[in-house]
N, C-alpha and C positions, 0 to 999 in steps of 0.2 A: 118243561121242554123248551131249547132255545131255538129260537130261530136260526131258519137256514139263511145264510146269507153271499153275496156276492159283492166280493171286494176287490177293486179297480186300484194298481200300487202306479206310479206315476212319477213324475220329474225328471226336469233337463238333463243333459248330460254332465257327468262327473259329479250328481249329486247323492249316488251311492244305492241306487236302485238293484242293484244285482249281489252284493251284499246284505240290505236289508233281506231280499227273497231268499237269500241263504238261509237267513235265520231263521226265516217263517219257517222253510221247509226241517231245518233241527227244532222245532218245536213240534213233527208233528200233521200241516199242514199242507195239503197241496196247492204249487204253483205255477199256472197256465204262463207262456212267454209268447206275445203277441210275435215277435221276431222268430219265434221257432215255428208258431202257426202258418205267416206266412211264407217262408221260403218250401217249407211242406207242401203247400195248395198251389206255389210256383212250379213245383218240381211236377206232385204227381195230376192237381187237378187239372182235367181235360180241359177247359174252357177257359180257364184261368190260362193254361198254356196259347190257346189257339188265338186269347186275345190278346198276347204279349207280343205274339208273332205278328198276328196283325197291324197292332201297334209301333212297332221297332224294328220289325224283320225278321227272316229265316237264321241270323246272325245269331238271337237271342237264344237258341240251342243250336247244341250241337251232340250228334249221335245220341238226344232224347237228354241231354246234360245240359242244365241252365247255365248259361255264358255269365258269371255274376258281375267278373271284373269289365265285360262288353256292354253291361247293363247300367251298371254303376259311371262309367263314360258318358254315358247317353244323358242321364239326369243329373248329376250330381250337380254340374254348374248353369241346369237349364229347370227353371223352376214351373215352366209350362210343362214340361216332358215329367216332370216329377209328379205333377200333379194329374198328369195321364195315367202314369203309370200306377199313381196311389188310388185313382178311379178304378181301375181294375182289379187290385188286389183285397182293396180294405172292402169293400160288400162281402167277399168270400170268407175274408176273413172273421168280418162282424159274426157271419153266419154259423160259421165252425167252432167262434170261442160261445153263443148259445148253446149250439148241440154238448160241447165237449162241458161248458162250466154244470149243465143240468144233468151230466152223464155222473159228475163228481159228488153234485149234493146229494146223490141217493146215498152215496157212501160216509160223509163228512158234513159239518154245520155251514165251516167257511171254506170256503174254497176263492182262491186268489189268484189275481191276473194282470199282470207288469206288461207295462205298454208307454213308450214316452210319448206318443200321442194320443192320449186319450180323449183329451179336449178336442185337440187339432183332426179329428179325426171323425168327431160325435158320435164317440162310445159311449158319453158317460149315461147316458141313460140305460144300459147295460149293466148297472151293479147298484146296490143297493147305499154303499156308500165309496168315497174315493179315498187313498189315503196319499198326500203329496208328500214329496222328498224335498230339501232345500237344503240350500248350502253358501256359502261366500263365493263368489265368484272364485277368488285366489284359493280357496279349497278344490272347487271344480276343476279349473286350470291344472293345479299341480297332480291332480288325479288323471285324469286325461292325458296329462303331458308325459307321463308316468307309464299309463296302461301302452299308449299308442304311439308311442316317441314323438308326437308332434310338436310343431314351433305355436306359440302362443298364443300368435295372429291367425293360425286356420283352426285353432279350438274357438278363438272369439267369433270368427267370421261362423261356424259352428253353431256357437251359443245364440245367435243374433236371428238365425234364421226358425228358431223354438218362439215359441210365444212365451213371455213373461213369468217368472214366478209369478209379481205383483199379480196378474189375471189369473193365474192357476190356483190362487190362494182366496181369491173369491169366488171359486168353483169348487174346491175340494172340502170335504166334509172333515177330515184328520189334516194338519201339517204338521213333519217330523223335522226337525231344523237338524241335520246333520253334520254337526262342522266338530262333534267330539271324539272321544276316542271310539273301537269300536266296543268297547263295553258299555260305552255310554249309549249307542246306538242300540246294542243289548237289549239293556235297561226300558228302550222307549218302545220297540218292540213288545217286550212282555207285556207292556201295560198297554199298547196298543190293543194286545189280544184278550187283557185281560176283561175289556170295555167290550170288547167286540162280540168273544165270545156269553154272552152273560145278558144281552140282550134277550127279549122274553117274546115268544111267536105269538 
């Protein structure tokens, strides 16, 4: 019998994190998305809502509808408001990806969960190993600049405000250096799962 296990998927932006959980997911494998938990627990959960309001105003909804773009205003360039607003939301969320990752292992070995703040957030004590993503900056860049039409100086100012590969690399239990095609990404995948899964309880 192998072990059940909980796997934390991780790194900066544009280093190809939503892609590799593609592939997890065509092998097979279910994928918790820390960004889909929360805007969930923003929308429907009661206290989570009454303390946003609290926090930011009756602005923050409207007709029971989360104001995203009124919200995003508020913190995006103020990193005290950010970090208010991340006090409120990441306990709820730490809470919900518990319930929801042990709701999954009755059914599945691994079960897996994408979050770019894993570190920055002190989830990783939440899974039993992490797996980081990396890439060349000029990979990140031109993937971002790509997905999001942005100019290259608000993806750096972007990238600046993540914490470190260099740090996230002496945290993480797997690093998947991302800067090849995607079959090569494939390939790292496979053999990611094939270590992963093959672990003994």
């Amino acid at each position: 019998m192998n072990k059940k296990l909980k796997i934390g998927i991780t790194g900066g932006i544009g280093s190809g994190k939503t892609e590799f959980c593609n592939i997890i997911r065509q092998q097979g494998y279910p994928v918790l998305y820390s960004d889909e938990i929360a805007k969930n627990l923003m929308v429907h959960d009661a206290e989570v809502r009454s303390k946003i309001i609290a926090a930011f105003g009756a602005e923050s909804y409207k007709d029971d509808v989360l104001q995203r773009e009124f919200l995003s205003s508020v913190v995006f360039h103020n990193a005290e408001k950010l970090a208010e607003l991340n006090a409120i939301v990441h306990p709820a969320v730490i809470r919900e990806t518990g319930i929801q990752t042990n709701e999954l292992l009755k059914q599945y070995d691994l079960v897996f969960y994408e979050a770019a703040l894993i570190f920055e957030a002190s989830m990783d004590n939440l899974f039993d190993y992490i797996i980081l993503l990396t890439a060349a900056d000029k990979n990140k860049i031109d993937r971002i600049a790509r997905r999001d039409n942005v100019d290259e100086d608000s993806i750096r100012l972007r990238m600046q405000n993540q914490m470190s590969d260099k740090v996230k690399k002496e945290k993480a239990d797997l690093i998947i250096e991302n800067d090849g095609s995607i079959e090569d990404l494939q390939s790292k995948v496979k053999f990611a799962l094939s270590i992963l899964s093959t672990i003994p309880a």
